[in-house]
C-alpha beads as a LAMMPS data file, in Angstrom:
LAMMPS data file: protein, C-alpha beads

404 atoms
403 bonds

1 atom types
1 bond types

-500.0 500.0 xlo xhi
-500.0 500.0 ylo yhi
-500.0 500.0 zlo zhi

Masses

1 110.0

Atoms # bond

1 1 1 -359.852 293.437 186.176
2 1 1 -361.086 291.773 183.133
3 1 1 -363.553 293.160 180.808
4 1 1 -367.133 291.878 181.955
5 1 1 -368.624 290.007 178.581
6 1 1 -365.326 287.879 178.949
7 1 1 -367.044 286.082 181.652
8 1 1 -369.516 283.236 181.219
9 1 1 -373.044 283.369 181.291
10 1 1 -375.416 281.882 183.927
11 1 1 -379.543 281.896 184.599
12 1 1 -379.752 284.226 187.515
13 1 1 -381.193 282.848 190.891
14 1 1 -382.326 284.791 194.369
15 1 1 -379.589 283.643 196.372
16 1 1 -376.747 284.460 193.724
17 1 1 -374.469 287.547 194.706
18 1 1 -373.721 290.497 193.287
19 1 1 -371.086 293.577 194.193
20 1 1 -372.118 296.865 195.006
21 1 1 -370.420 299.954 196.734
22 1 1 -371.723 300.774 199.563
23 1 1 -372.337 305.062 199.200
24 1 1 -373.338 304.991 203.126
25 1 1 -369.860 304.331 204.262
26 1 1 -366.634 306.811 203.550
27 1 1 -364.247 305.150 200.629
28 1 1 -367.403 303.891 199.340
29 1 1 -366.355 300.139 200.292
30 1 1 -367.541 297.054 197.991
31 1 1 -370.259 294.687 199.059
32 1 1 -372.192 291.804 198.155
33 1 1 -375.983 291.577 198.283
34 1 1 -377.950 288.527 196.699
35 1 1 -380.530 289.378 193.470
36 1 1 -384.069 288.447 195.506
37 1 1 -382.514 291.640 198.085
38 1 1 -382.267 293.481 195.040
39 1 1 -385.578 292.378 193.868
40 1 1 -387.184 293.837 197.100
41 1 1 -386.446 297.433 196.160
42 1 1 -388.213 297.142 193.149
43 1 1 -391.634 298.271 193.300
44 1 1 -394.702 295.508 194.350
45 1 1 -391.178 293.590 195.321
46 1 1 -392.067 293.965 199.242
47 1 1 -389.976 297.661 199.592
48 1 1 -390.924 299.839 197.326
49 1 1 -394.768 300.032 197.011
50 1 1 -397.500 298.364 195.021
51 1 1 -398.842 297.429 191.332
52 1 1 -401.678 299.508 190.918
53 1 1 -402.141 298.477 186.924
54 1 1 -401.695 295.902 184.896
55 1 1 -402.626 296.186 181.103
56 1 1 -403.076 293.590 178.642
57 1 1 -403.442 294.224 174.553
58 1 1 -405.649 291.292 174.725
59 1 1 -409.067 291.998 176.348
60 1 1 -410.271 288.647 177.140
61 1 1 -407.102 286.830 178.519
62 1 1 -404.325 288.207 180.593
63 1 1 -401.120 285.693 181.109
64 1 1 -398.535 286.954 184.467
65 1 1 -395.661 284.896 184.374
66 1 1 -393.331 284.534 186.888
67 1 1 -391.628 281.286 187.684
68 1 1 -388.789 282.375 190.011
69 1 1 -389.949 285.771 191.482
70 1 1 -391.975 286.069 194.700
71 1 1 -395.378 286.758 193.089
72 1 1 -398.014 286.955 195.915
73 1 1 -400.993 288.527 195.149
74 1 1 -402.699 289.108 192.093
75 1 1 -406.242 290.880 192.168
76 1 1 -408.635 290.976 188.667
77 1 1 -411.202 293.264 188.523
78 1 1 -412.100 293.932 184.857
79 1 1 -415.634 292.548 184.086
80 1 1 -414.683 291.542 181.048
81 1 1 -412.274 289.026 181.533
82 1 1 -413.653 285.882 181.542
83 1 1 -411.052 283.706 182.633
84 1 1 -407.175 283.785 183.732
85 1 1 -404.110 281.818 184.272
86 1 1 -401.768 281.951 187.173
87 1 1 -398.385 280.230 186.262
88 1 1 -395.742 279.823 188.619
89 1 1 -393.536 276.769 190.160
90 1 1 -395.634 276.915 193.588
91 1 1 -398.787 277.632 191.987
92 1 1 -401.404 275.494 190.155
93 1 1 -402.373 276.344 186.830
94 1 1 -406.508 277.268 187.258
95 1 1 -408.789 278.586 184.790
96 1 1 -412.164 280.208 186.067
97 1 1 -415.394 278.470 185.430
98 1 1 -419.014 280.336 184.584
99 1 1 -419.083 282.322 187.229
100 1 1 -422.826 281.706 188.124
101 1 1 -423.910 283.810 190.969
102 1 1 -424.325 281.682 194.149
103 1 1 -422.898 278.300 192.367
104 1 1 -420.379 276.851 194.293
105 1 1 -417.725 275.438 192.008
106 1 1 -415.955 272.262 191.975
107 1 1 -412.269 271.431 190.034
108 1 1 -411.888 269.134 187.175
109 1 1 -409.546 266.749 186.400
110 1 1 -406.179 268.896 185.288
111 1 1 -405.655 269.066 181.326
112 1 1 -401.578 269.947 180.761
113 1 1 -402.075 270.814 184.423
114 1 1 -404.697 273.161 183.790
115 1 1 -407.733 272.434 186.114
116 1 1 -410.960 274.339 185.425
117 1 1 -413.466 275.554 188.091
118 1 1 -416.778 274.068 186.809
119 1 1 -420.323 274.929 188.166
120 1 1 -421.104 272.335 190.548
121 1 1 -424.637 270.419 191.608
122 1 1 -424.687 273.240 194.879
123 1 1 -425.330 276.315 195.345
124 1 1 -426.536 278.994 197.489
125 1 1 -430.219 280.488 198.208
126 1 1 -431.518 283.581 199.135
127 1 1 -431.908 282.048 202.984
128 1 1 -428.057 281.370 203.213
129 1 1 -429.684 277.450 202.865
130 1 1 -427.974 274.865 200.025
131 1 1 -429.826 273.925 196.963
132 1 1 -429.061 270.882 195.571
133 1 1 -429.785 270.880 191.723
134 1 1 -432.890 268.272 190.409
135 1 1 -431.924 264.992 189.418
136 1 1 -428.258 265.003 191.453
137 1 1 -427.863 262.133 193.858
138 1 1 -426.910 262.624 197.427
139 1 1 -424.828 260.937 199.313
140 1 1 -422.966 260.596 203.451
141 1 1 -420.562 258.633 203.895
142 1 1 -419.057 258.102 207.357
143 1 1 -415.111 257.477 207.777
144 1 1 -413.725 256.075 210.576
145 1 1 -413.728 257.384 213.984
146 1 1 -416.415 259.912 212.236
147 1 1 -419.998 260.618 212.613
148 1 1 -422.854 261.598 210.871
149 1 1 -425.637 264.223 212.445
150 1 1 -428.611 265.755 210.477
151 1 1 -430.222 268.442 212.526
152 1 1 -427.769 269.355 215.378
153 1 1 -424.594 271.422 214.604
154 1 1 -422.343 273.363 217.485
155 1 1 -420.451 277.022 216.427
156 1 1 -416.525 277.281 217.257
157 1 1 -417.699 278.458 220.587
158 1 1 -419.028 275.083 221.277
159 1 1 -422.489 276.249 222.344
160 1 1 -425.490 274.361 220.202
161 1 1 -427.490 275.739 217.965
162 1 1 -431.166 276.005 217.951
163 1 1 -432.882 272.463 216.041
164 1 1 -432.573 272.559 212.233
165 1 1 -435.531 270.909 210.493
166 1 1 -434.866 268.121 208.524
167 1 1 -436.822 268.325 205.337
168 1 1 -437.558 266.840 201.867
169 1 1 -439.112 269.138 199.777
170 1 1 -439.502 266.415 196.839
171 1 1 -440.496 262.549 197.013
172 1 1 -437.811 260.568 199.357
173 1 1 -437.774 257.307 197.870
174 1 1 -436.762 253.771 199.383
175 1 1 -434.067 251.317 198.138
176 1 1 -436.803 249.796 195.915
177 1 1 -437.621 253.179 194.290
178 1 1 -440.979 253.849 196.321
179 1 1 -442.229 256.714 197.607
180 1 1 -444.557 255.395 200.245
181 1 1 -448.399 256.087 201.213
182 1 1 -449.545 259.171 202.990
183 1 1 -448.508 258.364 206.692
184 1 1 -445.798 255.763 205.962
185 1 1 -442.564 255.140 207.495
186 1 1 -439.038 253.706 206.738
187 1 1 -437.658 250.998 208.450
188 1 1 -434.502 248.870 207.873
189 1 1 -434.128 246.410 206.035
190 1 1 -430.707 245.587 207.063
191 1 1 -428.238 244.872 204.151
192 1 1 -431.433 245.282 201.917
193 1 1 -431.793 248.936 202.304
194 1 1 -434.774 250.517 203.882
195 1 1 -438.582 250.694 202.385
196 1 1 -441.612 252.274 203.324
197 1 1 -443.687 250.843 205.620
198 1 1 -448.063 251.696 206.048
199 1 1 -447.869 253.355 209.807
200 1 1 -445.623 254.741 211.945
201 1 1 -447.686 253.244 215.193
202 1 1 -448.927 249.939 216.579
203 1 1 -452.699 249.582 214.949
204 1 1 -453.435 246.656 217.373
205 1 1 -452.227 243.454 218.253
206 1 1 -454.112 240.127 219.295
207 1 1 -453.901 238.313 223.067
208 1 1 -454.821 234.816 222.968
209 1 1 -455.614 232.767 225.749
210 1 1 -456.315 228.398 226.374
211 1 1 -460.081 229.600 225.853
212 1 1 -461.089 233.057 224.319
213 1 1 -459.253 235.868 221.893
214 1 1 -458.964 239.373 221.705
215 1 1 -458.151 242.322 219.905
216 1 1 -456.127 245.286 221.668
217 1 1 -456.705 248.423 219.863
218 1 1 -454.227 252.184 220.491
219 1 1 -455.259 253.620 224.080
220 1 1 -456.612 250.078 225.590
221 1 1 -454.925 248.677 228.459
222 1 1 -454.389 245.222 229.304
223 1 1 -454.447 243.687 233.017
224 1 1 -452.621 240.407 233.623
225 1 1 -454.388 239.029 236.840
226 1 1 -453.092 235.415 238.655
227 1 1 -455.727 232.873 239.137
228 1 1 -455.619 229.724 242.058
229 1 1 -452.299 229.417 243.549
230 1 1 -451.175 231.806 240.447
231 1 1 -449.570 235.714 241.670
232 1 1 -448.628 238.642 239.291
233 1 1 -445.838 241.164 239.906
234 1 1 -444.714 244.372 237.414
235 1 1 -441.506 246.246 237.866
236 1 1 -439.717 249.306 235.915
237 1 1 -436.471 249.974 234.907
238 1 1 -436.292 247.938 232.699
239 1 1 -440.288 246.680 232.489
240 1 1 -440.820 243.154 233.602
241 1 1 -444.195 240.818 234.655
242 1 1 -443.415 238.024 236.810
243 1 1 -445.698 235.205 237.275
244 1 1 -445.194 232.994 240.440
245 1 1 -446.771 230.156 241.348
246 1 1 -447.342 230.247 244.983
247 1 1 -446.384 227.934 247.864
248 1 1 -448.561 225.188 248.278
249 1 1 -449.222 223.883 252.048
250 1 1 -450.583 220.652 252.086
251 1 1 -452.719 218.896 255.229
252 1 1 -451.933 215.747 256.898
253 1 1 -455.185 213.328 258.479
254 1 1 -454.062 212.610 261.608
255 1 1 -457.320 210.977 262.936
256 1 1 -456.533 206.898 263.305
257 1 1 -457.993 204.649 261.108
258 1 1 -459.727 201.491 262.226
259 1 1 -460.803 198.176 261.167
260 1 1 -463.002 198.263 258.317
261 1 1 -462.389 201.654 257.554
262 1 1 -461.863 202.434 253.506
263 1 1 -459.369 205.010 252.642
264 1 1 -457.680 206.094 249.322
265 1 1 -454.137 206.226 248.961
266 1 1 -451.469 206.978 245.903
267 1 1 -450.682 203.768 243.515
268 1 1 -448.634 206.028 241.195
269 1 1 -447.227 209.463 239.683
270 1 1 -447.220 210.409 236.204
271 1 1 -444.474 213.297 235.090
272 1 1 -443.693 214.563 231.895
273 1 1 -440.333 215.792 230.381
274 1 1 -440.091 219.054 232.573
275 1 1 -440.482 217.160 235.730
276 1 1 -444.709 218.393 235.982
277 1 1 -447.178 216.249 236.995
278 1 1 -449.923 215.137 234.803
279 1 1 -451.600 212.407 236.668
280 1 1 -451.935 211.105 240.331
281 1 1 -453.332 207.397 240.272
282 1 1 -454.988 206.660 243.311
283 1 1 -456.531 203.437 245.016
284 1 1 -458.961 202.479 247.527
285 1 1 -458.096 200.093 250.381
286 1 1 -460.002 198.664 253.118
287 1 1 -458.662 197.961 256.660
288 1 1 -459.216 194.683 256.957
289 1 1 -461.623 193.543 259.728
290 1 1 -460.713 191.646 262.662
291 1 1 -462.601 188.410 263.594
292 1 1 -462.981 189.207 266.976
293 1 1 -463.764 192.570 269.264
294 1 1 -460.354 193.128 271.279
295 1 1 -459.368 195.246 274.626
296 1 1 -455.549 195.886 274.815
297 1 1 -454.552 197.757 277.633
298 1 1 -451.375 198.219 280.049
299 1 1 -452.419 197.462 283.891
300 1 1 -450.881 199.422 287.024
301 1 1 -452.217 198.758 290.630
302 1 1 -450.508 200.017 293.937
303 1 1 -452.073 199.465 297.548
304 1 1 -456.172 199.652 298.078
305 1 1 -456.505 201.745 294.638
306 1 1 -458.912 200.334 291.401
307 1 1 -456.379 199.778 288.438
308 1 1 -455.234 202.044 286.330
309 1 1 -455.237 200.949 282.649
310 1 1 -452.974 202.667 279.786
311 1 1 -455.451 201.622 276.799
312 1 1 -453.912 200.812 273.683
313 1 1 -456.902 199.232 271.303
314 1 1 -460.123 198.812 271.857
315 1 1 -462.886 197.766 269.565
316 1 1 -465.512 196.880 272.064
317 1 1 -468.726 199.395 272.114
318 1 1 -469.535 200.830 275.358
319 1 1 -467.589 202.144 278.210
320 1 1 -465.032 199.876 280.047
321 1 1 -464.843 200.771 284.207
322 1 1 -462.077 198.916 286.314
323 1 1 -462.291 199.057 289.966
324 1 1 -460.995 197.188 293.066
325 1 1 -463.537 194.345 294.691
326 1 1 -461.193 192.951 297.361
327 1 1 -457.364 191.998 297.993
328 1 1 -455.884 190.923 295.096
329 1 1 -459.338 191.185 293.134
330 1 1 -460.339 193.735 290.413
331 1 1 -463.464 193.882 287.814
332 1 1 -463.417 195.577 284.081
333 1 1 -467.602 196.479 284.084
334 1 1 -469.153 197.423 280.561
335 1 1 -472.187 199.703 280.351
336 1 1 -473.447 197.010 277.687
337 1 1 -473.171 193.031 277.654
338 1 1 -470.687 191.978 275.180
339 1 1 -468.772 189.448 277.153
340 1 1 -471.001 186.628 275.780
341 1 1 -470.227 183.464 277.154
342 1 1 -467.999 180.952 275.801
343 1 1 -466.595 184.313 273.296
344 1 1 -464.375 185.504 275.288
345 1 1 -460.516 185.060 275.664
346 1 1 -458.098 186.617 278.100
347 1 1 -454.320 187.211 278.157
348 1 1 -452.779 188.487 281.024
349 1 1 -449.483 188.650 282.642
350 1 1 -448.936 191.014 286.439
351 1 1 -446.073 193.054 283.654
352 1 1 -442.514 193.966 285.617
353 1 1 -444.610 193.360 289.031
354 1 1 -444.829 189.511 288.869
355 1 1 -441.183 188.387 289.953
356 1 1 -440.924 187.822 293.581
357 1 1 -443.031 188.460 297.134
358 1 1 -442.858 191.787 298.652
359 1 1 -441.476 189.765 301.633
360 1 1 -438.635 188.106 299.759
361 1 1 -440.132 184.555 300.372
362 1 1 -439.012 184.230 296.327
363 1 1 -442.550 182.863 295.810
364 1 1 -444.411 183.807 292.477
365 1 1 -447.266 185.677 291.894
366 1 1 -450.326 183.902 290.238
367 1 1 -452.823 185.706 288.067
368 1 1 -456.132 184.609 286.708
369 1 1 -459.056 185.471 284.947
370 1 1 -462.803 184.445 284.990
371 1 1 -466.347 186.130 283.284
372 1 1 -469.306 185.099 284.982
373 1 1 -471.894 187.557 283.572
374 1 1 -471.819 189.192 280.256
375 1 1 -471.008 192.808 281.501
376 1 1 -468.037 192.203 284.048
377 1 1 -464.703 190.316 283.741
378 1 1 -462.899 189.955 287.152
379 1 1 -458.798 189.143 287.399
380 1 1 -456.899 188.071 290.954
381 1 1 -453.211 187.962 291.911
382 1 1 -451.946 186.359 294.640
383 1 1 -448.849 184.209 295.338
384 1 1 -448.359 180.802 294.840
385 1 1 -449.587 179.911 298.170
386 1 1 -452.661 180.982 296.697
387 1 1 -453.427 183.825 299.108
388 1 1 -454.543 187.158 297.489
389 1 1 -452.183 190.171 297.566
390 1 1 -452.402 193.565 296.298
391 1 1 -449.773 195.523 294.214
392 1 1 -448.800 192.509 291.816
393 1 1 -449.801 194.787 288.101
394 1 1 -447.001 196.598 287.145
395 1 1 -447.607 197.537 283.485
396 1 1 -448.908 194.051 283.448
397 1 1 -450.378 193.063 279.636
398 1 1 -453.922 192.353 279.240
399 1 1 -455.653 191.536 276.038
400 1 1 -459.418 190.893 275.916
401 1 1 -460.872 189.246 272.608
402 1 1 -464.551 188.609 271.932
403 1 1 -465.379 186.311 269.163
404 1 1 -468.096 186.484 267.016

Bonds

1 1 1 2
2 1 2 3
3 1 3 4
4 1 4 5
5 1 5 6
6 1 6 7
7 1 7 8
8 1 8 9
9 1 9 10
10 1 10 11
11 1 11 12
12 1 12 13
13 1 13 14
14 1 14 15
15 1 15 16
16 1 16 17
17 1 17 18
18 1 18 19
19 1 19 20
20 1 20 21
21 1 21 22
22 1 22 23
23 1 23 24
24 1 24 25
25 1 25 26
26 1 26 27
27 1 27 28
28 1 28 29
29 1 29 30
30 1 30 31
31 1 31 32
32 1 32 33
33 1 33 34
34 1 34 35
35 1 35 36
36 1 36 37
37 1 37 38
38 1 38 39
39 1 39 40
40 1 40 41
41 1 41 42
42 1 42 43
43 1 43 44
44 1 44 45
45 1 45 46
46 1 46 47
47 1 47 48
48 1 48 49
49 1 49 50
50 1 50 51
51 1 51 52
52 1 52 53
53 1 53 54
54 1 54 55
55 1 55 56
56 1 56 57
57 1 57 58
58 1 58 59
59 1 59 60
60 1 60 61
61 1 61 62
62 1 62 63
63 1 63 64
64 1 64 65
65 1 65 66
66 1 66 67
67 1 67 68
68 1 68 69
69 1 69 70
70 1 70 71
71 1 71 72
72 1 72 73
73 1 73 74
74 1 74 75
75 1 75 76
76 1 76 77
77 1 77 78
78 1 78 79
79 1 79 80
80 1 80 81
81 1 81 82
82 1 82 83
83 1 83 84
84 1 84 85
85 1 85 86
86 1 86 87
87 1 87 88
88 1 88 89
89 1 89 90
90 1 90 91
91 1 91 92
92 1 92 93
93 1 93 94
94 1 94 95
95 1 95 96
96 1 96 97
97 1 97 98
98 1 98 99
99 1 99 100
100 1 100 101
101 1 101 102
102 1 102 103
103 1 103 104
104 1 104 105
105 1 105 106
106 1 106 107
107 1 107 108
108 1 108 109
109 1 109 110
110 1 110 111
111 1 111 112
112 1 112 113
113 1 113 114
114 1 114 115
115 1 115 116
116 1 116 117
117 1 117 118
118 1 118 119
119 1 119 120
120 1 120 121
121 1 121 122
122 1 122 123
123 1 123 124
124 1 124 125
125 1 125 126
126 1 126 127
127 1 127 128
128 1 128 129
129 1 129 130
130 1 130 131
131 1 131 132
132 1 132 133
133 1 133 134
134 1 134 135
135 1 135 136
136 1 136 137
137 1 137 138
138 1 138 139
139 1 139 140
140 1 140 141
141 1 141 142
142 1 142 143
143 1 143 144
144 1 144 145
145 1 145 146
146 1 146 147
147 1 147 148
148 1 148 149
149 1 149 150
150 1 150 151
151 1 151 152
152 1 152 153
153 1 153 154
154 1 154 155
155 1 155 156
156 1 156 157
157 1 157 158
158 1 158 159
159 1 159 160
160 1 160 161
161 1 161 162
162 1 162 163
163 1 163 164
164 1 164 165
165 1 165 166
166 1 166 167
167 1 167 168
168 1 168 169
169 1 169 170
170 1 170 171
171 1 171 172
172 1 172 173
173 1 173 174
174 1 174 175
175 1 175 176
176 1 176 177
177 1 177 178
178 1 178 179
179 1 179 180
180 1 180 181
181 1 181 182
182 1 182 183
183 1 183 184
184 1 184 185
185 1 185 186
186 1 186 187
187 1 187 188
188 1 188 189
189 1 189 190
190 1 190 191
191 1 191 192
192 1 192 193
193 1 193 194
194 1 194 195
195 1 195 196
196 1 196 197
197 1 197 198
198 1 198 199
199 1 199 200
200 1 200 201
201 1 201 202
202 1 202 203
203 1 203 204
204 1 204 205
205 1 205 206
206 1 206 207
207 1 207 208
208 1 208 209
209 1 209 210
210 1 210 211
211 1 211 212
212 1 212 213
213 1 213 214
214 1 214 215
215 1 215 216
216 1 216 217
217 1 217 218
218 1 218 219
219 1 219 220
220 1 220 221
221 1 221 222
222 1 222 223
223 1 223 224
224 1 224 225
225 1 225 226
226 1 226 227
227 1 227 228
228 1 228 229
229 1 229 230
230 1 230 231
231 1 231 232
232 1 232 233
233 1 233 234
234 1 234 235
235 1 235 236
236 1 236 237
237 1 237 238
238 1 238 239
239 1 239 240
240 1 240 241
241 1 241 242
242 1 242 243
243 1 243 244
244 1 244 245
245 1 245 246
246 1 246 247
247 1 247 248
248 1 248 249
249 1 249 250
250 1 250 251
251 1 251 252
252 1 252 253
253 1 253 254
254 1 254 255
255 1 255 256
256 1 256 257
257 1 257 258
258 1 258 259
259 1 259 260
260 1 260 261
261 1 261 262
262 1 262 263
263 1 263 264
264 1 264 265
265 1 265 266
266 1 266 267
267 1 267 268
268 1 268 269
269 1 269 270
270 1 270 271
271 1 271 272
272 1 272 273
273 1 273 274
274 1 274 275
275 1 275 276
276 1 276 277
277 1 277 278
278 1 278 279
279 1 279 280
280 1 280 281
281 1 281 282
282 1 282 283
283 1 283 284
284 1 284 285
285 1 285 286
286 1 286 287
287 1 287 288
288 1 288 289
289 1 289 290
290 1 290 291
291 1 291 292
292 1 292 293
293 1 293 294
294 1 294 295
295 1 295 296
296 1 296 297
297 1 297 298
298 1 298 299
299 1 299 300
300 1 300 301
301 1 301 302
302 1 302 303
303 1 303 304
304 1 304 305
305 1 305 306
306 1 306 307
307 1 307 308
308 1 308 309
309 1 309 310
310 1 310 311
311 1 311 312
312 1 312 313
313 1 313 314
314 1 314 315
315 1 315 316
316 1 316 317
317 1 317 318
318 1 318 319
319 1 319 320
320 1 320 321
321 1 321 322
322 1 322 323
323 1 323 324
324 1 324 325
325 1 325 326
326 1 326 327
327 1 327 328
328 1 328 329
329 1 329 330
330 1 330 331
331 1 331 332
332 1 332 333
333 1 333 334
334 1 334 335
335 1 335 336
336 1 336 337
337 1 337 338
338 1 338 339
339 1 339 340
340 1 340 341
341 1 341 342
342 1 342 343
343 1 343 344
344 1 344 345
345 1 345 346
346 1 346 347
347 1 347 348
348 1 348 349
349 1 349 350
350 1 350 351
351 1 351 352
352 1 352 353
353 1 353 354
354 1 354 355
355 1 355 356
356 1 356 357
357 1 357 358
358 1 358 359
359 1 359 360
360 1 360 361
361 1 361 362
362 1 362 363
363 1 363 364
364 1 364 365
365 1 365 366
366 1 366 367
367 1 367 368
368 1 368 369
369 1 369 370
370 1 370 371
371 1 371 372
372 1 372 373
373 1 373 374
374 1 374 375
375 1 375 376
376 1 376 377
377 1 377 378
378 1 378 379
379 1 379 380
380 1 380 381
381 1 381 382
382 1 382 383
383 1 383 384
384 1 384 385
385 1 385 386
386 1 386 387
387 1 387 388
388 1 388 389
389 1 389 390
390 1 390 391
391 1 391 392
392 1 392 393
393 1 393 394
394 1 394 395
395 1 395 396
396 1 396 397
397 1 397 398
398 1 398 399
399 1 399 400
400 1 400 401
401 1 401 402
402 1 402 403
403 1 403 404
């Protein structure tokens, strides 16, 4: 075997092997076992205890070094060391800050990738609270998929905690630098920011009507009533007054007008845009008046009976009485005397009854007419053989006029 410094020299590393005789076995045979197992037996190496004290001639800076070994832990308690650096492949290079009571620290921006710990703007107070030091800005921002809560937080056992106060104890100032009145509030100004506003509630507000105004004040209530043809109706959920107009029923005259008689009736409709009307344009019309009095009436007579008459006009005062005088002869009598002589004109036909005798001779019946006094009018059928028979009127037409 050759001499050992004839062989080259390397940088040991943990996984590199070495040979060793193992004294457990008989013959003592020769092993291998890599340098980090042999590191391990050494003590503070993981087998063979702890480092219970480190010493340093310099009594404000102590330097460990280690950049291959398995350094884990490294505990300072002297109170006068100020500061310390930790140097190792897996390990950042820090250097301790003030080391304010109750400041929470914050790292710098690594120097030859050495960053300090630096007294931040935060810190802790007595009530386990978080002071934020005068004249530091703060500011949320939300990420995405991430919210923002002031007041509400829930533990790791996911039951919430009681309400936590949100309070400024110094001025809160809007986007324009304000602080606001006594009893001010913020609202949004979109884009703009938010500013302080002079109340929190609704002073009052103004209802204006076509006649009359009126100022609502806090606590007053308002009642929205429907007038003619006009109904109201409030629901909830969500809040909503409806105003209906209601359905209009209009009337009809059914009572007949008659000659002479003036009566108004629509000339025209105004609308506007919406389809409402504005204006109804009305005119008056008179029925015009007849020159003569008339008596219109559909005649019906059957065996010894008076004639029965279906009236359709009649402008003649007083009442009208028809009865039977003899065969084939029937009077109309008026209560008054209008049938002034030489006034009056009759037109009469015996209807669907005048065609042929009852006796199928094929004769014709004859009717005619005659006013001899002023109250009575008498009419006669008969055939053409001039002899008087009954039962000739058959919805026969008669139409009385009397001339002025």
């Amino acid at each position: 075997m050759p001499i050992i410094n004839s062989y080259p020299t390397i940088t040991p590393k943990g996984e590199d092997l070495l040979l060793l005789s193992d004294i457990s076995e008989d013959g003592n045979p020769t092993k291998t076992a890599s340098v980090n197992s042999i590191l391990a037996l050494a003590p503070g190496g993981g087998g063979g205890g702890s480092i219970s004290t480190i010493q340093s001639q310099d009594t404000t800076y102590l330097s460990v070094t280690n950049p291959s070994g398995p350094v884990t832990t490294l505990a300072v308690n002297a109170v006068n060391i100020a500061s310390f650096v930790v140097s190792s492949k897996n390990l950042p290079q820090v250097s301790t800050g003030s080391g304010t009571e109750g400041s929470i620290p914050v790292f710098t921006t690594p120097v030859s990738g050495i960053s300090q710990l630096k007294d931040s703007v935060i810190s802790q107070d007595s009530g386990n609270g978080v002071l934020i030091n005068s004249g530091a800005d703060i500011k949320i921002y939300q990420g995405v998929n991430s919210s923002v809560t002031l007041g509400n937080s829930s533990n790791a056992g996911g039951a919430v905690e009681a309400n936590i106060p949100f309070q400024f104890k110094d001025t809160l100032l809007d986007t324009s630098g304000s602080s606001g009145a006594n009893g001010s509030f913020l609202v949004s100004l979109g884009s703009s920011g938010i500013a302080w506003t002079a109340s929190s509630a609704m002073q009052n507000w103004v209802i204006n009507g076509d006649t009359g105004s009126d100022t609502i004040v806090s606590a007053e209530t308002v009642a929205f009533t429907g007038g003619a043809k006009i109904t109201t109706e409030l629901t909830t959920v969500p809040t909503i007054l409806k105003i209906s107009h209601t359905g209009a029923s209009p009337t009809s005259a059914t009572t007949a007008a008659t000659t002479g008689t003036i009566f108004s009736f629509i000339d025209s409709i105004t609308c506007d845009t919406t389809g409402h009307v504005t204006q109804i344009n009305t005119r008056q019309q008179t029925i015009p008046q007849e020159p003569y009095l008339v008596y219109s009436a559909l005649l019906t007579q059957t065996g010894t009976n008076a004639p029965v008459a279906n009236v359709l006009q009649n402008t003649i005062p007083g009442t009208l009485t028809w009865s039977r005088n003899s065969v084939g002869t029937y009077i109309l009598t008026s209560n008054g005397t209008p049938f002034t002589a030489n006034k009056v004109q009759v037109f009469l036909n015996g209807g669907s009854g005048n065609t042929a005798s009852s006796g199928g001779s094929g004769l014709l019946y004859a009717n005619r007419w005659e006013s001899t006094t002023t109250d009575t009018i008498a009419i006669s059928t008969s055939t053409t053989g001039a002899a008087p028979q009954d039962g000739n009127l058959t919805n026969a037409s008669i139409e009385i006029r009397i001339y002025s």
